[in-house]
C-alpha positions as CSV (number, residue, x, y, z in Angstrom):
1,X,-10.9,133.4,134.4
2,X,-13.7,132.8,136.7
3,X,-17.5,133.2,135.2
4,X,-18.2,136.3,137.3
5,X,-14.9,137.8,135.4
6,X,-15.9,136.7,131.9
7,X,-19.6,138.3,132.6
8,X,-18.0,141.3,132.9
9,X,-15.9,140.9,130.1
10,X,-18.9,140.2,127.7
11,X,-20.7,143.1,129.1
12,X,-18.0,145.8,127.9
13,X,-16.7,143.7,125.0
14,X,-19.3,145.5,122.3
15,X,-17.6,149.1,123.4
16,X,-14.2,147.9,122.0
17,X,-13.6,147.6,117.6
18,X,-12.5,144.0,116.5
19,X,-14.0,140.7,115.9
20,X,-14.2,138.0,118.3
21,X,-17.3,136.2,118.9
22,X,-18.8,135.8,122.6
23,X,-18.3,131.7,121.8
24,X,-14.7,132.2,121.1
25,X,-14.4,134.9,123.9
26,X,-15.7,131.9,126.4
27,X,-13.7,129.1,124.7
28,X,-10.1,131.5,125.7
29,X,-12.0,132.3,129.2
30,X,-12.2,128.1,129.6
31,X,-8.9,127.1,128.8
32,X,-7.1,130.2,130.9
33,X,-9.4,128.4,134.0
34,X,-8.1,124.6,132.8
35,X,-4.5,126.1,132.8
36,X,-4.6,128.1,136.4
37,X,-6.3,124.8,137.6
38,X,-3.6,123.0,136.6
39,X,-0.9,125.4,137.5
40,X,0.1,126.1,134.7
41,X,1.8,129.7,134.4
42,X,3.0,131.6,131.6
43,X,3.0,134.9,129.2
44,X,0.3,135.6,127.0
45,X,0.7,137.3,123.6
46,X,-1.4,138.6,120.7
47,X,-0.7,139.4,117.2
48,X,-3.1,141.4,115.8
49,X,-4.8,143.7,118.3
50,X,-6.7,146.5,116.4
51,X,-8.6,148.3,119.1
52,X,-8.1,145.8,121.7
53,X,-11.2,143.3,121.9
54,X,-8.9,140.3,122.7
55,X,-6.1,142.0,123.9
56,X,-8.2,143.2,127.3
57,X,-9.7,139.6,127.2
58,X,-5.7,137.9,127.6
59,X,-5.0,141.0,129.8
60,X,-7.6,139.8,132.1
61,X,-6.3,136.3,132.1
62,X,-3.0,137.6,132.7
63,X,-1.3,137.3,137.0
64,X,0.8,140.7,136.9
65,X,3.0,139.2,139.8
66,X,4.5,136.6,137.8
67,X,3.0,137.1,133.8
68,X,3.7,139.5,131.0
69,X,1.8,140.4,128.1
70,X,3.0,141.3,124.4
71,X,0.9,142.3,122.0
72,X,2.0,143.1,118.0
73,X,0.3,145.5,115.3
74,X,1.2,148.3,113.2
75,X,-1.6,149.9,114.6
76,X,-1.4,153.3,112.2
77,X,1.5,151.9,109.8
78,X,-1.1,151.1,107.2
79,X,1.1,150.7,104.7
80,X,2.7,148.3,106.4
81,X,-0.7,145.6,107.0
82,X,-0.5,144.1,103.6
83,X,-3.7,142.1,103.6
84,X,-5.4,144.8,104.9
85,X,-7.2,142.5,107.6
86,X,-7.7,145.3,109.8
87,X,-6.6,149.3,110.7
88,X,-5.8,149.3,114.2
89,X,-4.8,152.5,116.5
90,X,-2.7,152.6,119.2
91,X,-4.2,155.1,121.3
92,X,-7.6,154.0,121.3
93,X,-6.2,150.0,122.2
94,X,-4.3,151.4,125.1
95,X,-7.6,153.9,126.5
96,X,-9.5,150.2,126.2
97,X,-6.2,148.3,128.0
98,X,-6.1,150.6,130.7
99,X,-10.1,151.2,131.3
100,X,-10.7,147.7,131.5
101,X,-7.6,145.8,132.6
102,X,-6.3,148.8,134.3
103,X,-2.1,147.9,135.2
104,X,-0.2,148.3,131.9
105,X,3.5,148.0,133.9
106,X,3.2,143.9,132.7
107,X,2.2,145.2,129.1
108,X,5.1,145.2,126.1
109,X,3.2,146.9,122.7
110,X,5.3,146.2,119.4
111,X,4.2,148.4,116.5
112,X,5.2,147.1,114.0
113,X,4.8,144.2,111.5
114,X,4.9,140.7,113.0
115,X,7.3,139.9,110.7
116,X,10.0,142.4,111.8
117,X,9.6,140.4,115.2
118,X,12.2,137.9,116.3
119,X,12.5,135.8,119.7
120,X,14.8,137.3,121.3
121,X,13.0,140.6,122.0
122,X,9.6,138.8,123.0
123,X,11.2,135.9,124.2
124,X,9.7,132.4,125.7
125,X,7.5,131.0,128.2
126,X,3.9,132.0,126.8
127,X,1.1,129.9,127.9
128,X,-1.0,131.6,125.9
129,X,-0.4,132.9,122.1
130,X,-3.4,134.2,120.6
131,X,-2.2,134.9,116.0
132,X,-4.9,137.3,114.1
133,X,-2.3,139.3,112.3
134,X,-2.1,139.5,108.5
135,X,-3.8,136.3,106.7
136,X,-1.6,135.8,104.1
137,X,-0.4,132.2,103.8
138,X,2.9,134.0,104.2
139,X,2.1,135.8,107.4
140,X,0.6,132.7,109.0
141,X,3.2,131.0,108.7
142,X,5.6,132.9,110.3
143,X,3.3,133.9,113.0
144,X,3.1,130.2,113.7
145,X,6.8,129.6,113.4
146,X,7.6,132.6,116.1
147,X,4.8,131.1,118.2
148,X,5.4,127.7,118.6
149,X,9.5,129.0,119.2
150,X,8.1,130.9,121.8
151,X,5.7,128.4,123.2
152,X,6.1,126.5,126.5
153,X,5.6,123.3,127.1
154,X,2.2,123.9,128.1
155,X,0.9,126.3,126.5
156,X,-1.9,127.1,123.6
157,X,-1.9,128.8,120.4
158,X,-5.2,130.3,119.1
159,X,-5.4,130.9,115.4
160,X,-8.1,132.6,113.8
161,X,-10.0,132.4,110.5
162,X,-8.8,128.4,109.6
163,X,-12.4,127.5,108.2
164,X,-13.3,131.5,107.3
165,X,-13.5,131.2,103.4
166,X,-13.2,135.1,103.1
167,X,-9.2,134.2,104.0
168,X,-8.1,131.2,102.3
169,X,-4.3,132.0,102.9
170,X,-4.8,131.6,107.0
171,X,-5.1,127.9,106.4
172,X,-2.7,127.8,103.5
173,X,-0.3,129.0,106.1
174,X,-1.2,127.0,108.7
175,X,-0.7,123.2,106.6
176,X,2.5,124.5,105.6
177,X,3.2,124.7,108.7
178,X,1.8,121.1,109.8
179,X,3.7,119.9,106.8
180,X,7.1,122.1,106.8
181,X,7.7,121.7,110.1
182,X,6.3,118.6,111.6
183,X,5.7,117.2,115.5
184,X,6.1,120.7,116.7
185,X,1.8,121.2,117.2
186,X,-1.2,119.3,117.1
187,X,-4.2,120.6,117.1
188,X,-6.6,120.2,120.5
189,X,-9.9,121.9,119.6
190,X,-11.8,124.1,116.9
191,X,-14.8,126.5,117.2
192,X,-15.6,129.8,117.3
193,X,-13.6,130.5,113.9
194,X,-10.5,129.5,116.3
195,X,-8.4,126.5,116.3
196,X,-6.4,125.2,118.9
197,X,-3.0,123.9,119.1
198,X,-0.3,122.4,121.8
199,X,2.6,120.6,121.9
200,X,1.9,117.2,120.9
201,X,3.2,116.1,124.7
202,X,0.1,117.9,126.0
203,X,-2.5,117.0,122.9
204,X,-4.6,114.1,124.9
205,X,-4.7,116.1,127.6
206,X,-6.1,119.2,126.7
207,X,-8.7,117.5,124.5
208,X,-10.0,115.7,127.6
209,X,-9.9,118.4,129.8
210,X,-11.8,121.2,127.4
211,X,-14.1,118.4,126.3
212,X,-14.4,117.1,129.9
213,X,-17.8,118.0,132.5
214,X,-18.7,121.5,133.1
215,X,-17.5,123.6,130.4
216,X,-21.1,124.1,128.8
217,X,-21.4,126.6,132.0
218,X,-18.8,128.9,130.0
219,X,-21.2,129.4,127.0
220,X,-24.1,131.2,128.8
221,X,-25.5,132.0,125.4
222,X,-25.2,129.1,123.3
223,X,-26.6,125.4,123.7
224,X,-23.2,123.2,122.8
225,X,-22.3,120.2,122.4
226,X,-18.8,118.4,121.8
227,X,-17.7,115.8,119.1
228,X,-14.6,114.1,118.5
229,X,-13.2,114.5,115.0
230,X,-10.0,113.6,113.7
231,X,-7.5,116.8,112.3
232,X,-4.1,116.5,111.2
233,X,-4.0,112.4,112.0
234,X,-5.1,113.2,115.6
235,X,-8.5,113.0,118.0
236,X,-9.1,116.4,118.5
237,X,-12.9,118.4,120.4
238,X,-14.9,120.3,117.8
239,X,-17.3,122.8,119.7
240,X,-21.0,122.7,118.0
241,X,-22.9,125.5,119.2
242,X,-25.8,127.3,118.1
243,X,-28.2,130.1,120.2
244,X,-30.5,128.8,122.8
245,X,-33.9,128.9,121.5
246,X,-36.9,128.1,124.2
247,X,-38.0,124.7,123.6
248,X,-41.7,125.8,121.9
249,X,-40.2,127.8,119.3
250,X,-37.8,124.9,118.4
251,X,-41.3,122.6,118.1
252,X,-43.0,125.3,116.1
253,X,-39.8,125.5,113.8
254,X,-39.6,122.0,113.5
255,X,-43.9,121.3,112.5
256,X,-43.7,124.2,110.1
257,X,-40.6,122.5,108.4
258,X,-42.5,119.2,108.4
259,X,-45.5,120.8,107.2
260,X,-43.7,122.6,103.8
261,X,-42.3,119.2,103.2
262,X,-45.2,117.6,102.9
263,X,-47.0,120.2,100.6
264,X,-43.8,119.4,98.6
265,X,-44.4,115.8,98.0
């Protein structure tokens, strides 16, 4: 996704119910560009859609030619979301699809829980696989088990809520995972409350490229930096970011922290 594209992304994202962050929102929109630079071509998914915030982001990404889309929730089953992470509704995620993707024909909705999913009906080839379903340890880890089946060879998967402490089962789910079933993922990247995985084939790479020149330009609102920090035995970028504050209110900040330290001595 080009900046121009993402711009107008962020603009209309705050009309739209759900919860990603602008960071995390720029962070997708720069490793869609780093895979179309690369030629890299695939389906995109999403489990866990609720009214459509990241769904319409991935639908963006998405070349209709030659991509699909799939998207899972139970949407107005409620009695089916078991966590209760979030009440979704059909109707209002497709109005928000079509007003700001526009074509649906490359769009597959399953409503129901992503549990009742199984390969063969969403099948394989997704470049992009984006799991904020139910955060049971449970759920996660089947999320992660259809997701990397359905991976290819290229491609990312995006999990949400790892380090949010308001969900301890998402990253209960996710080192069973890296336990149960290992050398299928690695991670590449966290921030954003998202972490990033590949196949391990593709690991180096995608931490150089997301770490690499010119992706500060993608976080319009945020100063960032990059660091290299070791996750699951491997070298992976961790995305530091806070908001841009002009450079005399960061002095000011700074001599009135000095100055109640020293009253303190």
């Amino acid at each position: 996704m080009d900046l121009a594209k993402l711009n107008q992304y962020l603009a209309v994202r705050d009309t739209m119910g759900g919860w990603i962050t602008p960071g995390a929102a720029e962070l997708f929109a720069w490793v869609d560009r780093l895979q179309k630079e690369e030629g890299i071509v695939g389906n995109l998914f999403e489990i866990g859609v609720h009214h459509g915030k990241t769904s319409v982001l991935l639908g963006n990404f998405a070349d209709s030619t030659k991509e699909r889309m799939g998207v899972c929730d139970v949407f107005g089953l409620a009695e089916k979301n078991i966590t209760e992470s979030g009440h979704g509704d059909r109707e209002i995620f497709l109005n928000n699809f079509k007003s700001y993707v526009g074509d649906c024909s490359f769009l597959q909705v399953f409503e129901k829980r992503s549990a009742e999913l199984v390969l063969d009906e969403i099948g394989t080839g997704y470049r992009f696989f984006h799991i904020d379903g139910g955060h049971s340890a449970g759920e996660v880890f089947g999320d992660l088990c259809l997701a990397e089946s359905a991976l290819s060879e290229r491609g990312i998967i995006a999990v949400d809520d790892y380090f949010n402490g308001a969900w301890p089962g998402v990253s209960e789910g996710v080192c069973r995972f890296m336990f149960e079933r290992p050398a299928r993922l690695a991670p590449v990247a966290v921030g954003f409350n998202k972490v990033l995985f590949s196949r391990p084939s593709q690991q180096k790479w995608y931490v150089q490229q997301l770490s690499a020149p010119g992706w500060e330009h993608y976080f319009d609102g945020l100063d960032p930096s990059t660091k290299l920090r070791e996750f699951f035995g491997v070298e992976i970028a961790v995305y530091i970011a806070s908001p841009k504050v002009p450079i005399l209110d960061r002095i000011g900040y700074r001599f009135k922290s000095l100055v109640g330290r020293l009253r303190n001595l």
